[in-house]
MARSE-166894 format. One record per residue (C-alpha): residue number from 0; residue in one letter; x, y, z. Coordinates in pm, 1 decimal. Layout:
N
@i NUM, aa A, east X, north Y, up Z
...
***
This chain:
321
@i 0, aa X, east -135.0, north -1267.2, up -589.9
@i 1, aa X, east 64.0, north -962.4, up -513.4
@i 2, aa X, east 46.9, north -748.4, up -151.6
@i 3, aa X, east -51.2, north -466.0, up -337.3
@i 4, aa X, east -400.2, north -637.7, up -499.8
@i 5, aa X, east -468.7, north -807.3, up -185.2
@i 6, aa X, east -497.8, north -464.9, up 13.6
@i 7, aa X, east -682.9, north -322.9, up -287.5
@i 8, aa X, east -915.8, north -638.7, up -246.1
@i 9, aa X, east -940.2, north -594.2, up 80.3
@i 10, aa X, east -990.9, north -245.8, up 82.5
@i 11, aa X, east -1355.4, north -302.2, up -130.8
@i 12, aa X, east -1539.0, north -443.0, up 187.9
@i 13, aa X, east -1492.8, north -115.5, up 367.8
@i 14, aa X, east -1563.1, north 115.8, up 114.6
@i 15, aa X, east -1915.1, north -106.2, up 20.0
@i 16, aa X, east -1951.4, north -68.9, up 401.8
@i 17, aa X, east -1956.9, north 294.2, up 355.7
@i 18, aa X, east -2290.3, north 270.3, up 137.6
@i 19, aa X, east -2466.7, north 131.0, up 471.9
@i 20, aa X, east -2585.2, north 471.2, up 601.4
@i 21, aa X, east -2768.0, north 593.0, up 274.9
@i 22, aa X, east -2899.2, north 205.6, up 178.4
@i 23, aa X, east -3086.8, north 244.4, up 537.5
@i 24, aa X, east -3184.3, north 577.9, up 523.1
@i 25, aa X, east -3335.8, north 569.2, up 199.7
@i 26, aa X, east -3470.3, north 208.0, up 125.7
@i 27, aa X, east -3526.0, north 103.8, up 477.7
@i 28, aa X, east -3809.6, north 119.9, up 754.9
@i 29, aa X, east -3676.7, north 357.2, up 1017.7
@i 30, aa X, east -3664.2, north 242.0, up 1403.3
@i 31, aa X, east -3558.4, north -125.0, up 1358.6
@i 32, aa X, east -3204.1, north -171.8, up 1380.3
@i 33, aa X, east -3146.1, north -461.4, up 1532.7
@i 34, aa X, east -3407.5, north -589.4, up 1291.7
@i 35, aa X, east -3221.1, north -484.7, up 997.3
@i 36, aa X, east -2852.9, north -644.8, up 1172.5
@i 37, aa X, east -3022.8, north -971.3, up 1219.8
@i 38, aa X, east -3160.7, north -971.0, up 821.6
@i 39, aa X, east -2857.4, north -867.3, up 731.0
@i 40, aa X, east -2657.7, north -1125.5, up 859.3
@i 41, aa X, east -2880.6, north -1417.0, up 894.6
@i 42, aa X, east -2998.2, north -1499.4, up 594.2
@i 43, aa X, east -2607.0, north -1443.6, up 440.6
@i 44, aa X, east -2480.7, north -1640.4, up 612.9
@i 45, aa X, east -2785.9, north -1943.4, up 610.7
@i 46, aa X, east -2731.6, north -1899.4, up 187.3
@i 47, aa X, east -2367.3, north -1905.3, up 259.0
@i 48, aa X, east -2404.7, north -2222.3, up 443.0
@i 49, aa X, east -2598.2, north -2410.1, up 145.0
@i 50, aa X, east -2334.9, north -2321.5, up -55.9
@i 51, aa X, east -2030.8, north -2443.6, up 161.6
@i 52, aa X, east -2244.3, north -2744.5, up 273.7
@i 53, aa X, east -1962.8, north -2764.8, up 549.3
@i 54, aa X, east -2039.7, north -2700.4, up 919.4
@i 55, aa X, east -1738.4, north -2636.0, up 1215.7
@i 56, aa X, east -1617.7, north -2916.7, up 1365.8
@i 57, aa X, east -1471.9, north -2901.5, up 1762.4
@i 58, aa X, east -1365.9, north -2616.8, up 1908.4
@i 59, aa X, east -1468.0, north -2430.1, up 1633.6
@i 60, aa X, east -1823.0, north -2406.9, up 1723.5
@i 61, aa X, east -1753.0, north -2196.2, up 2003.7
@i 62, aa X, east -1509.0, north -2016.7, up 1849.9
@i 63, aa X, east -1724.5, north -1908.7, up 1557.3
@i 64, aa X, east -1994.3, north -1807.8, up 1847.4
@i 65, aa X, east -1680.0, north -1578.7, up 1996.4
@i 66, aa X, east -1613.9, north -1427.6, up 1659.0
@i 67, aa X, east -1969.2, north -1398.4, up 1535.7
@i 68, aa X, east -2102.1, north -1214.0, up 1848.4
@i 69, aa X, east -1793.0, north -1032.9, up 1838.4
@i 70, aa X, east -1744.6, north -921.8, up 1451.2
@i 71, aa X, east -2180.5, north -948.2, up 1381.8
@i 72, aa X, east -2405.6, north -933.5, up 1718.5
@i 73, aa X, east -2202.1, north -738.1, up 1972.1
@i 74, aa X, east -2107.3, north -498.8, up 1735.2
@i 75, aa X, east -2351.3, north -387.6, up 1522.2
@i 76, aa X, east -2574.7, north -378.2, up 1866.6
@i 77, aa X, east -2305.0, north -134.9, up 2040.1
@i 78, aa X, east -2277.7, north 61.1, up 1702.9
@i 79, aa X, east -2642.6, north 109.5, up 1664.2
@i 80, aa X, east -2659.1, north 222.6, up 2028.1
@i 81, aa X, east -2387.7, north 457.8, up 1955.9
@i 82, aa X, east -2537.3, north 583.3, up 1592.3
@i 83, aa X, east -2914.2, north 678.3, up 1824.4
@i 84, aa X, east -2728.1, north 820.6, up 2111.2
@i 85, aa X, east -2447.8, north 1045.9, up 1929.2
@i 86, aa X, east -2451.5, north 1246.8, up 1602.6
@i 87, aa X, east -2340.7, north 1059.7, up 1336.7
@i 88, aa X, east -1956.6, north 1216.5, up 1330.5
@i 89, aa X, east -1906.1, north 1172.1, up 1659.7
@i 90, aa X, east -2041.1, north 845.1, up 1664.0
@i 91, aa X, east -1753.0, north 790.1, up 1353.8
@i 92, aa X, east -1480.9, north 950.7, up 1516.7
@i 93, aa X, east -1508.6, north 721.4, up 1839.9
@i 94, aa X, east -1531.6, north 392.9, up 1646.2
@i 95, aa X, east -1219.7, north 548.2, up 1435.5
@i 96, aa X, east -1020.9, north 435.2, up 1759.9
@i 97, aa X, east -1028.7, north 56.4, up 1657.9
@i 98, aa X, east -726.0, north 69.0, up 1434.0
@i 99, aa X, east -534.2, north 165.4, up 1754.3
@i 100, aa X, east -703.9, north -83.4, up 1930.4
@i 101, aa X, east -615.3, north -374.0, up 1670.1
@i 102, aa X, east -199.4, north -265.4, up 1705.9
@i 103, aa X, east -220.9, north -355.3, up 2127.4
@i 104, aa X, east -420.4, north -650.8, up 2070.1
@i 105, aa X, east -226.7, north -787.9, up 1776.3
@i 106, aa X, east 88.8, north -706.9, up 1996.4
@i 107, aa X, east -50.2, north -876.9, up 2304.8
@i 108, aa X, east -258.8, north -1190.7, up 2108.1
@i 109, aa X, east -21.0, north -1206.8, up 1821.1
@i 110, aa X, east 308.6, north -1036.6, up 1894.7
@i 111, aa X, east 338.9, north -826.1, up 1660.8
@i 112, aa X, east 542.8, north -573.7, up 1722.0
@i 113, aa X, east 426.2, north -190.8, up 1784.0
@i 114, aa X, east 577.3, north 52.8, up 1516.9
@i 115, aa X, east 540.1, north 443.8, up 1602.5
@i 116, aa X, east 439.6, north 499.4, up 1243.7
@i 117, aa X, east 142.8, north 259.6, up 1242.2
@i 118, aa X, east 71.0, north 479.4, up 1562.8
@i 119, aa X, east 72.7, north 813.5, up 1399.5
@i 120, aa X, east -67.4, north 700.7, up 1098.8
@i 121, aa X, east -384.0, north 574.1, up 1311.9
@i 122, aa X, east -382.1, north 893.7, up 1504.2
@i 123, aa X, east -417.9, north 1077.4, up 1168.2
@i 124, aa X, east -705.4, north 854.3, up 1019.8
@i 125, aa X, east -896.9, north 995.8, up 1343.0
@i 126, aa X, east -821.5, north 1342.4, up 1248.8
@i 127, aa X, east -935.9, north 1251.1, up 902.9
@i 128, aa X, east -1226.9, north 1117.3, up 1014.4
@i 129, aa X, east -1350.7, north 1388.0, up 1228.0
@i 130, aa X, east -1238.0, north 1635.3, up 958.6
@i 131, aa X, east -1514.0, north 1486.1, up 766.0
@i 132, aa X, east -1849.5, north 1414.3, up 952.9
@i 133, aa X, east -1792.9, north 1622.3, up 1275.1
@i 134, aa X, east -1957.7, north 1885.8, up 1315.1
@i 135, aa X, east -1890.8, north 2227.7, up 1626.4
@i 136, aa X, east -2204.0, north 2184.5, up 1794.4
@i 137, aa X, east -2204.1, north 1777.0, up 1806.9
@i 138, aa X, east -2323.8, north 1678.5, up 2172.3
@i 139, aa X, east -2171.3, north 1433.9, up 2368.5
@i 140, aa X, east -2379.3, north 1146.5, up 2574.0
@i 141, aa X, east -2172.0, north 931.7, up 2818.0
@i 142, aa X, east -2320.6, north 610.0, up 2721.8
@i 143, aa X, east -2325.0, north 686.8, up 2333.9
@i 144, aa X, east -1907.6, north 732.3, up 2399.2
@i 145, aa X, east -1892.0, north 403.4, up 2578.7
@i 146, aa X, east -2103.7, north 250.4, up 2351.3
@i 147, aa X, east -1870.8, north 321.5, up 2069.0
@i 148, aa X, east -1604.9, north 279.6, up 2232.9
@i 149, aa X, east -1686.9, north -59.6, up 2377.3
@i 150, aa X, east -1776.6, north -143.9, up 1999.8
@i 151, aa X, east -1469.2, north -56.1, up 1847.9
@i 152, aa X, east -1278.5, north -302.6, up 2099.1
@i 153, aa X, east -1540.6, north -566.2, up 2011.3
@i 154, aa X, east -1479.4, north -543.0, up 1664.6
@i 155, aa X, east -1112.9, north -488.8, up 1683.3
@i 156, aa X, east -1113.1, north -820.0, up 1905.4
@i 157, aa X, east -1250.6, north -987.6, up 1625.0
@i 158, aa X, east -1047.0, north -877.9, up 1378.4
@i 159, aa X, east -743.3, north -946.1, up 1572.7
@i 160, aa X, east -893.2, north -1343.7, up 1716.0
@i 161, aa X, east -962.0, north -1434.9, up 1277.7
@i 162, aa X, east -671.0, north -1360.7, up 1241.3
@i 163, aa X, east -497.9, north -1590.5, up 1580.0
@i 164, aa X, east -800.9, north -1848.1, up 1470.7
@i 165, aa X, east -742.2, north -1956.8, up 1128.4
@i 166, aa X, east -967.8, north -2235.0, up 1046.9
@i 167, aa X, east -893.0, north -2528.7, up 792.7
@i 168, aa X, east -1121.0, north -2423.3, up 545.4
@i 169, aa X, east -1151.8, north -2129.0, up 271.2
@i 170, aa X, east -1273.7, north -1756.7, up 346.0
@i 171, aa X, east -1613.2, north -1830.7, up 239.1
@i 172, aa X, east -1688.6, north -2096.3, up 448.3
@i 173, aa X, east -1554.7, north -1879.0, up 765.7
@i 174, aa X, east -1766.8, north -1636.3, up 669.7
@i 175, aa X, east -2078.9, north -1826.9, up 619.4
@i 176, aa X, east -1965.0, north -1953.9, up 978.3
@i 177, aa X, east -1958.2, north -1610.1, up 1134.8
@i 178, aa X, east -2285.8, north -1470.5, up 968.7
@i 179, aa X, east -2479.5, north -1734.6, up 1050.5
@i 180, aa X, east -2365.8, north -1727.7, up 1429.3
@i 181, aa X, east -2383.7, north -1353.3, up 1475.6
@i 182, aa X, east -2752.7, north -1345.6, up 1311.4
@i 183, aa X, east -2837.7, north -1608.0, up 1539.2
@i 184, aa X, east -2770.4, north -1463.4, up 1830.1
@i 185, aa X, east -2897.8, north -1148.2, up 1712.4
@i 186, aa X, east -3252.4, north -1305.7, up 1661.7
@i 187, aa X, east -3370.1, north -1324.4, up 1988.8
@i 188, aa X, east -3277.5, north -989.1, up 2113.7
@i 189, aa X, east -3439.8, north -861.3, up 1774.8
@i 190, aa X, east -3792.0, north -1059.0, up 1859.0
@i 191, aa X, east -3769.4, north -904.3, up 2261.3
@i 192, aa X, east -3705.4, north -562.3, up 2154.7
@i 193, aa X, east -3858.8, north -469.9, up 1861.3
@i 194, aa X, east -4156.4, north -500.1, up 1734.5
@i 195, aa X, east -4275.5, north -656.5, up 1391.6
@i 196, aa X, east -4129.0, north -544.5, up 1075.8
@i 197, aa X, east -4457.4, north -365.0, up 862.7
@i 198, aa X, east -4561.6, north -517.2, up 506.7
@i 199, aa X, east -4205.7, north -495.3, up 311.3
@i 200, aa X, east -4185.3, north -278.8, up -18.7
@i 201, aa X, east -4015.7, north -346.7, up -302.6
@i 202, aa X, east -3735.6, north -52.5, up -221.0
@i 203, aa X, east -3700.1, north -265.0, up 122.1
@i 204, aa X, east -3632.9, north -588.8, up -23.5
@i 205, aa X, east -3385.7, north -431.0, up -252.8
@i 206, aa X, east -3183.9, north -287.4, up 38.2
@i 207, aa X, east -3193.6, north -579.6, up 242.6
@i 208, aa X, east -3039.1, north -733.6, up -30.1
@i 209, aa X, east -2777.7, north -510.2, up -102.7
@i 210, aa X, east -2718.1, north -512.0, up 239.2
@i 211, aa X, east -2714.2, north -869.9, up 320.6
@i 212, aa X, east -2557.3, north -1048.2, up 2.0
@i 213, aa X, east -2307.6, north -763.1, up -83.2
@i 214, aa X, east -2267.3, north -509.6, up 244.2
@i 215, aa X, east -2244.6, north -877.2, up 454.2
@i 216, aa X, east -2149.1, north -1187.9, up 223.1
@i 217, aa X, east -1960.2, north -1034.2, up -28.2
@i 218, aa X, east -1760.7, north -757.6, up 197.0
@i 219, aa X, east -1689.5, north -1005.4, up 523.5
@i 220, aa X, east -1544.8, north -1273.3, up 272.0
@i 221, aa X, east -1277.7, north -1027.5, up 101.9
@i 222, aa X, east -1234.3, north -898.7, up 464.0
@i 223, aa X, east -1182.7, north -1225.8, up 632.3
@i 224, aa X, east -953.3, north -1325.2, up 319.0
@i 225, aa X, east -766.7, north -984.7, up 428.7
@i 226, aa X, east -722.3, north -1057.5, up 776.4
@i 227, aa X, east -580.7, north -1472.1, up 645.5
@i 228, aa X, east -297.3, north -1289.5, up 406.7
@i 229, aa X, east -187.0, north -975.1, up 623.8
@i 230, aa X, east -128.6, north -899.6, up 950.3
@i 231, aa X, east -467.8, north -690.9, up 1118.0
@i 232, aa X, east -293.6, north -381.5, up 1183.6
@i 233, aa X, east -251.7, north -384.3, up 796.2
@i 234, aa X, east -627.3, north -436.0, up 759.6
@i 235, aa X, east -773.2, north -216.0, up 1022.1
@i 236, aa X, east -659.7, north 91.7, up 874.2
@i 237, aa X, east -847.4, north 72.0, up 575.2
@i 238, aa X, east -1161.6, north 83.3, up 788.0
@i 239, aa X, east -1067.5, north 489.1, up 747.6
@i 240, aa X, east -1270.7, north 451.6, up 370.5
@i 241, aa X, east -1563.8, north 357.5, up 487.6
@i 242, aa X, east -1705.8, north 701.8, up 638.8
@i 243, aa X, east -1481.3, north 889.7, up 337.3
@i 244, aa X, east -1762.7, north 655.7, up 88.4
@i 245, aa X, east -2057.1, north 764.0, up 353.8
@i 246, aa X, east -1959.1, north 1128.0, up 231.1
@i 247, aa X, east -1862.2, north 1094.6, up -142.1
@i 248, aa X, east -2225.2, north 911.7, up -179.0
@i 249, aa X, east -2370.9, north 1176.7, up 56.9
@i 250, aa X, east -2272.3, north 1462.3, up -173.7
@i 251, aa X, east -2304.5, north 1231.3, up -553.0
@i 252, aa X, east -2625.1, north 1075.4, up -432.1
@i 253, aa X, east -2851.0, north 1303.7, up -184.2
@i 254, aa X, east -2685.3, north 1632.8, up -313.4
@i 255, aa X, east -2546.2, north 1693.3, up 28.5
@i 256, aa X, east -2276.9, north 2002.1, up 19.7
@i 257, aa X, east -1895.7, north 1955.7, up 35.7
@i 258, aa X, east -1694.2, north 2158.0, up 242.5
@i 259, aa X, east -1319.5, north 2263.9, up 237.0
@i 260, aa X, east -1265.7, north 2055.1, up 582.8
@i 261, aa X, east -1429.6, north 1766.3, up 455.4
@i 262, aa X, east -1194.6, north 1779.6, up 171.8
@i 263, aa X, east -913.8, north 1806.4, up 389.7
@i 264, aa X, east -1024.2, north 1501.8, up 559.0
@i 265, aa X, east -1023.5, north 1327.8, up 279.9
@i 266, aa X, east -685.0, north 1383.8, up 202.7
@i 267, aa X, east -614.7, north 1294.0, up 568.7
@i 268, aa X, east -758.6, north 941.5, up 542.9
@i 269, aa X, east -588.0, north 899.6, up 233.9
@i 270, aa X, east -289.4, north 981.7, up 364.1
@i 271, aa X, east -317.5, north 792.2, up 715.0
@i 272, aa X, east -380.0, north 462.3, up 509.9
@i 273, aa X, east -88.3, north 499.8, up 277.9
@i 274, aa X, east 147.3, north 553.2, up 581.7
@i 275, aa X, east 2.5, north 298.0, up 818.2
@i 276, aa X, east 92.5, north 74.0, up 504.5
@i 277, aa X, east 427.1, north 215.7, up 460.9
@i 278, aa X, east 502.0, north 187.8, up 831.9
@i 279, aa X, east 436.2, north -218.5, up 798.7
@i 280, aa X, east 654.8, north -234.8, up 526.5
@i 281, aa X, east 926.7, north -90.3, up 742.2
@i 282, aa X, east 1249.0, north -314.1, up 863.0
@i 283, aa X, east 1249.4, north -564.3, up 1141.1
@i 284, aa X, east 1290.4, north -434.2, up 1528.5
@i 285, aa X, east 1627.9, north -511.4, up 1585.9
@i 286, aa X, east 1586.8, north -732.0, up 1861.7
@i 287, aa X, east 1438.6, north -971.0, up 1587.3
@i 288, aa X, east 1750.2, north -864.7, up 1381.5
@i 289, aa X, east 1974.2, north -1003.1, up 1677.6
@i 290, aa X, east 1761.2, north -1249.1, up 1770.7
@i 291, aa X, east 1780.9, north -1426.4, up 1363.9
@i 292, aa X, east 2203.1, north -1360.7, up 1398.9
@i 293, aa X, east 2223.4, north -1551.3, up 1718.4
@i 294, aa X, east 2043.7, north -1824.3, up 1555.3
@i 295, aa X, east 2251.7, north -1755.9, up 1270.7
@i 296, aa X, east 2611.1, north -1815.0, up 1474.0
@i 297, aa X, east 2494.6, north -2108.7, up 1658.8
@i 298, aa X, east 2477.3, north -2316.9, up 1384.3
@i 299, aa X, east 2754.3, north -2571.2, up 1314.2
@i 300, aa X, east 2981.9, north -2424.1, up 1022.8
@i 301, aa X, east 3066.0, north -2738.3, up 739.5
@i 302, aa X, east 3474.2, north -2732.6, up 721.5
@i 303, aa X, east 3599.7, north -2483.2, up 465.3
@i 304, aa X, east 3831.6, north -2801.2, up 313.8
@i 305, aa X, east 3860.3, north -3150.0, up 296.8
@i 306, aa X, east 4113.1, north -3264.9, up 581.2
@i 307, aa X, east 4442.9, north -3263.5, up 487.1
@i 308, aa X, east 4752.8, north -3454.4, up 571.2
@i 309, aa X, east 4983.7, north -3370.5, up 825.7
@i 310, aa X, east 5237.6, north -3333.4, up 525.8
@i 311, aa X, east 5019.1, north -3085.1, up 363.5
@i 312, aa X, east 5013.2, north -2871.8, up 678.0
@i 313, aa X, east 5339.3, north -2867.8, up 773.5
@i 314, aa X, east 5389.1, north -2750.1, up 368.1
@i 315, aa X, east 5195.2, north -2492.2, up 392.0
@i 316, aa X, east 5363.7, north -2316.3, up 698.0
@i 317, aa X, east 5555.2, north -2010.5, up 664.2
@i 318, aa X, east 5879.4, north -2055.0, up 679.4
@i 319, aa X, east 6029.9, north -1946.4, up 1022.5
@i 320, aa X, east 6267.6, north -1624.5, up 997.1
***
């Protein structure tokens, strides 16, 4: 399969993702979001599991812990902290930091190398990004801004460790893996803190499930499948689509109004993805370039000719003048 239909692959999780704030706002119970994170990964990733029939092996139990609390229970928990504590664009704009986030990790855990486009381009999906959900009078709260902030590395970290941690087995058994652990560890916290879910509708059950088998299974499998084929500062980026879906389904769906700065935002995203891929396309540093001659020159050069005789060589010299 081609780079270009694994990014557009790739891309579907975070646009799905993007349906997440009008699935709970409209089908949901309000005032149980950790709750709703546990439901929505748990029971993934338990149906996930029947399906792989295949369990981690090693090390790899705690490393799916480390990426499950990481990508699943740590995040979601900081992001819902963040979403109650901030308005919602302000809340987006800080968690629009993680694509920055990914290119120093990847450089430090991975080394890849730091390109100033990728920087600029990641700068620009936060202008995007505030273009289109922040708003002049937004307030800011101290621990709402650490809160996202603190999520955004979480999830970055995650991002950045599936890729360094690439397990023997296919995308959909890491991800039944990860849902399962995050949920898990997001049970207990969800029993302390909340109290009991009330007698479930039909409209409930119906988002759960959207949420669960298609804004969980379905998304974190092309994701993870992403992260396998390209490098994370490729993936990250395309995180930008998921608020730019939050508004498109705001304005098709609830009738919400359109403005010319959302627009523009829009545009900006756009834009901010297509260059953050254009600037991984982009030539190698040239210490690598060096680095591949060097090898290049040290390696023993086969003779040009078979030997020759010492007849044939003193033949072939010019005659002296």
């Amino acid at each position: 399969m081609s780079r270009n239909s694994d990014l557009l692959l790739t891309a579907i999780a975070p646009a799905i993702w993007g349906s997440t704030y009008i699935v709970t706002t409209e089908f949901l119970p309000a005032g149980y979001p950790l709750t709703v994170a546990m439901l929505r990964a748990l029971p993934a990733g338990l149906l996930l599991l029947l399906l792989v029939r295949q369990l981690p092996q090693g090390i790899w139990w705690a490393r799916v812990l480390v990426l499950g609390a990481l990508n699943f229970s740590v995040f979601w928990w900081l992001l819902f902290v963040a979403a109650y504590r901030l308005p919602g664009g302000v809340a987006a704009t800080v968690g629009a930091i993680q694509p920055l986030i990914v290119i120093l990790l990847a450089r430090t855990l991975l080394g890849s190398p730091i390109r100033p486009l990728a920087i600029i381009a990641a700068i620009a999906g936060m202008a995007g990004v505030a273009l289109l959900i922040l708003t002049p009078n937004a307030a800011l709260d101290p621990i709402g801004i650490a809160a996202g902030l603190a999520g955004a590395v979480s999830m970055a970290a995650g991002t950045v460790l599936s890729r360094r941690w690439q397990p023997p087995v296919t995308p959909l058994t890491f991800t039944a893996w990860q849902l399962t652990a995050g949920g898990l560890l997001l049970l207990p916290i969800a029993l302390l803190q909340e109290p009991s879910l009330p007698p479930l509708t039909t409209a409930n059950l119906l988002g759960l499930a959207w949420l669960g088998l298609i804004g969980a299974a379905l998304t974190y499998i092309l994701w993870f499948r992403g992260i396998a084929k390209l490098e994370p500062s490729v993936v990250s980026p395309l995180g930008f689509l998921s608020p730019m879906t939050a508004v498109m389904l705001g304005w098709s769906v609830l009738g919400q109004s359109l403005s010319a700065a959302q627009i523009l935002g829009m545009i900006v995203v756009l834009g901010s993805v297509w260059l953050s891929q254009r600037a991984q396309q982009a030539k190698p540093a040239p210490d690598q370039t060096r680095h591949r001659l060097t090898v290049s020159r040290a390696r023993p050069r086969a003779p040009a000719c078979a030997p020759q005789s010492a007849g044939q060589v003193r033949a072939r010299r010019p005659p002296l003048r």
